[in-house]
C-alpha positions as CSV (number, residue, x, y, z in Angstrom):
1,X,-177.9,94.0,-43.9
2,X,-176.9,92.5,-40.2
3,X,-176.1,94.5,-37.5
4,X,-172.6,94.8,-36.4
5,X,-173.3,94.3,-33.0
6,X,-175.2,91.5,-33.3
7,X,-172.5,90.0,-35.7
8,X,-169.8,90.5,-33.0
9,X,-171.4,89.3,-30.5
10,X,-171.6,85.4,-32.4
11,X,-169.7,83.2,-30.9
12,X,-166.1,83.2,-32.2
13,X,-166.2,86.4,-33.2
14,X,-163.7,88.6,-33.0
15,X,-164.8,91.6,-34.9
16,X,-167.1,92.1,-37.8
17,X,-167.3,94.8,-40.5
18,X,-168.8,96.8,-42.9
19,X,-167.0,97.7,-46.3
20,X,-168.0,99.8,-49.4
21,X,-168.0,98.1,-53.3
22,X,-164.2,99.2,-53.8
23,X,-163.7,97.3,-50.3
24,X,-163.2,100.4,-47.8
25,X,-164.1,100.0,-44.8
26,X,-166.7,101.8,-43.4
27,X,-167.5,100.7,-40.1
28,X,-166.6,97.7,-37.5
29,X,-166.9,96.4,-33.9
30,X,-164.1,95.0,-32.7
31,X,-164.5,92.8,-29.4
32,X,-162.2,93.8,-26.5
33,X,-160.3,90.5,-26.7
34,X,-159.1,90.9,-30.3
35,X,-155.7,91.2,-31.3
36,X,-157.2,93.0,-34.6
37,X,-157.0,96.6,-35.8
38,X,-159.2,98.6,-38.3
39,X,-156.2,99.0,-40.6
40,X,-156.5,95.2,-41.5
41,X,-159.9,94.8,-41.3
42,X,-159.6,97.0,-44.5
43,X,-157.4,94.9,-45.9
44,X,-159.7,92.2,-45.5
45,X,-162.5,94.4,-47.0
46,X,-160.8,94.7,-49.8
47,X,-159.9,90.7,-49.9
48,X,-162.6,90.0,-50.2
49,X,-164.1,92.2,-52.9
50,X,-161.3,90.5,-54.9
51,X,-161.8,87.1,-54.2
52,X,-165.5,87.8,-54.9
53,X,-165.2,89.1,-58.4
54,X,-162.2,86.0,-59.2
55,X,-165.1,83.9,-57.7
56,X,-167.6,85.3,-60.1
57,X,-165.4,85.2,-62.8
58,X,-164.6,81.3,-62.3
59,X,-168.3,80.4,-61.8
60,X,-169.5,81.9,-65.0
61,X,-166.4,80.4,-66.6
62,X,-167.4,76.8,-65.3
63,X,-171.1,77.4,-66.1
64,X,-170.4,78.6,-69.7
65,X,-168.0,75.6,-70.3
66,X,-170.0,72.7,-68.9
67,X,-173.4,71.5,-68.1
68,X,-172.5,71.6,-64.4
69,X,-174.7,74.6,-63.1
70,X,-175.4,76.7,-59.9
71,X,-172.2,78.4,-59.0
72,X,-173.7,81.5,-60.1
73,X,-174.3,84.1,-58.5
74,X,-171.8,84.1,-55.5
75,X,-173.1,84.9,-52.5
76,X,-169.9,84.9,-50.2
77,X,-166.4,84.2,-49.9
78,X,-164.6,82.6,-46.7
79,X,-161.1,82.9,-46.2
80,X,-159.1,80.7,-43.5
81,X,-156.2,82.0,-42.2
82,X,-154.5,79.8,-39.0
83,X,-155.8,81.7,-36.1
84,X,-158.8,83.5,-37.2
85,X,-161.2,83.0,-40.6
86,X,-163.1,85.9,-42.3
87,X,-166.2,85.4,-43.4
88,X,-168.2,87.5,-45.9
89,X,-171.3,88.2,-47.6
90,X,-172.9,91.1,-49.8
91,X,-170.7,94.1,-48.3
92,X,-170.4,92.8,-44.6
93,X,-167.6,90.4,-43.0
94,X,-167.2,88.9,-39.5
95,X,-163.6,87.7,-37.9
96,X,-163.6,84.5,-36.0
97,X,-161.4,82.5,-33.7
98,X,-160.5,78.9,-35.8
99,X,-160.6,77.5,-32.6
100,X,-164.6,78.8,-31.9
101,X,-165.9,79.2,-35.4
102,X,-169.3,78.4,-37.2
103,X,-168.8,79.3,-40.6
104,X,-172.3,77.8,-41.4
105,X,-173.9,80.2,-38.8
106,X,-171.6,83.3,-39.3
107,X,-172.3,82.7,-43.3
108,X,-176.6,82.7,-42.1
109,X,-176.1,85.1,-39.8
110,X,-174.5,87.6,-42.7
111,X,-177.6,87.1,-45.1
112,X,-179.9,88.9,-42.1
C-alpha cells in the first residue's frame, strides 16, 4: 500500500485516500489548496468499490463470451469528472486537478 503523503504530494493532486472493502473511508490527506472535504471523499470510496465490482462483473462477462482475454482481474478504476479525476487502485485513491493530472503515474504510483 502507498503512503498517503507521498500520494498527495504527486503532482495534481489534490487529496488522496484510504477506504475499507464496503468503501468507508478510513483515512486521507487533503492538500491545503483543495476545495474537497472528507464527506465526499467517502463518497468516492464507495464509487469506486462499485465501479470495481461492475468492472469485474463485465470483464469476466467478456472473457466468458469471447476469445478476447486479459480484462481479468481489474486492478483499478478511474473516474473523470470536469475539474478533478479520481484515481484508484486495491483500496487506495488519489484526487487530481484535470488540468495537472498523470493518470499513468498516479495509477503506478497506487500499485507501491
Amino acid at each position: 500500500m502507498s503512503d498517503l503523503k507521498t500520494l498527495s504530494s504527486m503532482p495534481g493532486a489534490v487529496a488522496a485516500f484510504q477506504f475499507d472493502d464496503d468503501g468507508r473511508l478510513e483515512d486521507a490527506v487533503i492538500t491545503d489548496e483543495a476545495a474537497i472535504d472528507r464527506d465526499t471523499l467517502d463518497l468516492l470510496g464507495h464509487l469506486c468499490i462499485a465501479n470495481m465490482a461492475i468492472g469485474a462483473m463485465q470483464a469476466r462477462g467478456w472473457e466468458g463470451m469471447s476469445d478476447v482475454k486479459g480484462f481479468y482481474p481489474v486492478e483499478g478504476f478511474t473516474f473523470v469528472g470536469l475539474d478533478w479525476s479520481a484515481v484508484s487502485r486495491g483500496r487506495q485513491g488519489v484526487v487530481l486537478s484535470n488540468d495537472r493530472a498523470d493518470y499513468d503515474a498516479a495509477y503506478k504510483a497506487l500499485a507501491g
